[in-house]
N, C-alpha and C positions, 0 to 999 in steps of 0.2 A: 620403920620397917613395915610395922602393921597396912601402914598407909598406901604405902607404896604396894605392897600383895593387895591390897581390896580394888587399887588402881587398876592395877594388873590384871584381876578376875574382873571389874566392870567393863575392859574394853574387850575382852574377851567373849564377856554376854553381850556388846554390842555386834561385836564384831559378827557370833553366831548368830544375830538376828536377824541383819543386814544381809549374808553371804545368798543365801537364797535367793533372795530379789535381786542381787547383781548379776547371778548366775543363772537367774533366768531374765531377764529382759529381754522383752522382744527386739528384733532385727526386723527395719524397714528396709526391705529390696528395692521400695519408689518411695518418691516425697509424698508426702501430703497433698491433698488437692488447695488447701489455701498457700503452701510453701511451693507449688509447682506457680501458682498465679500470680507469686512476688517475683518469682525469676524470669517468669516470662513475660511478664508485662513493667515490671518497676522500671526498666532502664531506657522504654520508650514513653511510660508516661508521664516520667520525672527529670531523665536525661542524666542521671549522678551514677560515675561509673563504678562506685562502693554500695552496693547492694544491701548491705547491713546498715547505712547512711540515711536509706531512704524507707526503708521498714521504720526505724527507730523514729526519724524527725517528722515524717509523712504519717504512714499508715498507723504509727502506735502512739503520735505523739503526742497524746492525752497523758501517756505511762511517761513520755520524757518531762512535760509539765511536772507530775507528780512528782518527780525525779528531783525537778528543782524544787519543788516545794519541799520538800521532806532536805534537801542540802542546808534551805534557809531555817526550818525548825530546830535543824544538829546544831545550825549557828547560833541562832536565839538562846538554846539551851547553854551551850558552853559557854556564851555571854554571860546567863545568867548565873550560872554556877561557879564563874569564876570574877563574880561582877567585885567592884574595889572596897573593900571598909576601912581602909586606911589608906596614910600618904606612902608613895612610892618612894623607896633608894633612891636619892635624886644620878648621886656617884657609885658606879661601878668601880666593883675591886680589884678588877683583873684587867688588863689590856690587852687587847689582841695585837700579835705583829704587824708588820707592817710587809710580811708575807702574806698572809691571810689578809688582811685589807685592799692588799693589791690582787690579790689572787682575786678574791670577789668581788672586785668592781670590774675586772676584765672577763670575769664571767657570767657577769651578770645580762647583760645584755645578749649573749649568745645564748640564754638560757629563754630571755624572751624572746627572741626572735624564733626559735626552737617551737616555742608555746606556739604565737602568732603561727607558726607554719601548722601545726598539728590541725588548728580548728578552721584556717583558711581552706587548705586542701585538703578537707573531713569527707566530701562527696565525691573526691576520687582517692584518694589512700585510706587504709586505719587510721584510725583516729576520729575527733570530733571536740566540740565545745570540754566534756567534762577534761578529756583527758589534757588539753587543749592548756584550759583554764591549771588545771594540777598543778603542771609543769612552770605556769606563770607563779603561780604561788611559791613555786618550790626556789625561784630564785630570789623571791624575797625573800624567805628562811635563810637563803647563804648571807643573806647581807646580814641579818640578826646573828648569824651565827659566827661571823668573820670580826663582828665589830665594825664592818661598814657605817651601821645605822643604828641608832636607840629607840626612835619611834617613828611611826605612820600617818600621815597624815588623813587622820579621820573623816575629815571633812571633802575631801577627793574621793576615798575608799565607799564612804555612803553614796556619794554621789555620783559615780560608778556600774555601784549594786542596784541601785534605786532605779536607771537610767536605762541601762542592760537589763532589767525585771520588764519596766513597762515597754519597750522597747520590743520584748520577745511576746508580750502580748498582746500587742498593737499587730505584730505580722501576720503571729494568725488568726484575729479577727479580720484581719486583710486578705485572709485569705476565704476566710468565710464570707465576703463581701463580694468581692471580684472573682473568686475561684470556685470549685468546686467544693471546700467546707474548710472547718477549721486545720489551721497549720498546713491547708497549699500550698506549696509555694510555688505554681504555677501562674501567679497573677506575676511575676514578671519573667523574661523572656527568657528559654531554656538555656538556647545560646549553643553552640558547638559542643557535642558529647566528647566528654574528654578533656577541656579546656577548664581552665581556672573562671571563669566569667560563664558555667555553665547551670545547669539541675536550676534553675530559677531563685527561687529566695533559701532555698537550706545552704549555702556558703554564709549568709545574710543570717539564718537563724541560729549557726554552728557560731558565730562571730559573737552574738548578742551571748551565747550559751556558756561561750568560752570567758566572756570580760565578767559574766555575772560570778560563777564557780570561781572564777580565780579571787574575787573580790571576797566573796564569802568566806571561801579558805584565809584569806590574809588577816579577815578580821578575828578566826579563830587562832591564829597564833598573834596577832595583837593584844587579844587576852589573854592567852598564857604568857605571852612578855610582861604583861601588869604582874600578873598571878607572883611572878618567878620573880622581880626589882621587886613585887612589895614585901617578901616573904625575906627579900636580904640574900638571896642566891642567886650567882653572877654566872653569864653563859661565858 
């Protein structure tokens, strides 16, 4: 009870500290002069009809690099934190139907095709590589979780992530070469505004962004699948 009142009065004093500042925030009547310069210029000098596609993979893509690096560190760590001291459960205790078996093999591929679409068409709808990549991941969970599958082939998964890393920094050094600097992707051709084969190499950089993130993701629940069969507790 005590606990619960001291809760109650801390979000209380947050809340009183907070209200001010929400309640006054200034209101912009016009953009920003660098937010007026991404809308007025991004969609002729990049050609990608998703505006937030070409701030992110373009103009801030040093922060989308980061983005990956810092995906790959969360990986490392949960590797590491969840790394084997013992032999795994070879035999699971529990069996999944043969509803759920079949249920996630016919779902499975509509969930990648799903993925594949989110990061192909990143530069003209929402979406992009991270979310992209998520989605690929998340169909490999169904399979863990249907009893589909019991493990992954680590040896494709590394090779993947490895492939899809250098890959995405090979482009924009490509772009720093042939282009105006790092992560253009105007060294190849814009192509029709609007079209899937357009905005130059960001469909190319969203693709490499999306195989790398889904790859990372997979090997983070690879390790929790060790973690889970070594510990004797069955999905």
């Amino acid at each position: 009870m005590i606990k619960r009142f001291l809760a109650i009065i801390a979000l209380l004093g947050a809340a009183a500290v907070l209200l001010p500042f929400v309640l006054n925030l200034p209101t912009e009547e016009a953009l920003p002069e660098l937010a007026s310069k991404y809308i007025e210029n991004a969609p002729g000098e990049l050609g990608a009809a998703n505006l937030v596609t070409s701030i992110i993979v373009t103009y801030r893509g040093l922060d989308t690099l980061g983005e990956v690096a810092v995906l790959f560190a969360a990986t490392a760590a949960v590797g590491l934190l969840l790394k084997r001291t013992g032999n795994e459960v070879g035999v699971s205790h529990w069996k999944s139907s043969e509803i759920l078996k079949s249920g996630g093999g016919f779902l499975f591929p509509l969930i990648i095709l799903y993925g594949v679409y989110i990061f192909l068409h990143g530069h003209l709808t929402p979406g992009g590589g991270f979310q992209g990549g998520v989605v690929i991941a998340t169909g490999f969970l169904l399979l863990l979780l249907s009893g589909s599958v019991d493990s992954f082939n680590h040896t494709v998964m590394s090779l993947v992530e490895s492939l899809s890393g250098f890959a995405y920094v090979a482009v924009a050094l490509a772009g720093l070469i042939w282009a105006a600097g790092f992560l253009d992707p105007r060294f190849l051709p814009q192509g029709d505004f609007g079209r899937l084969f357009s905005a130059g190499a960001i469909p190319v950089i969203y693709s490499l962004i999306g195989l790398k993130v889904g790859a990372e993701l997979l090997g983070i629940l690879d390790a929790m699948r060790c973690k889970v069969r070594r510990e004797g507790v069955t999905a």
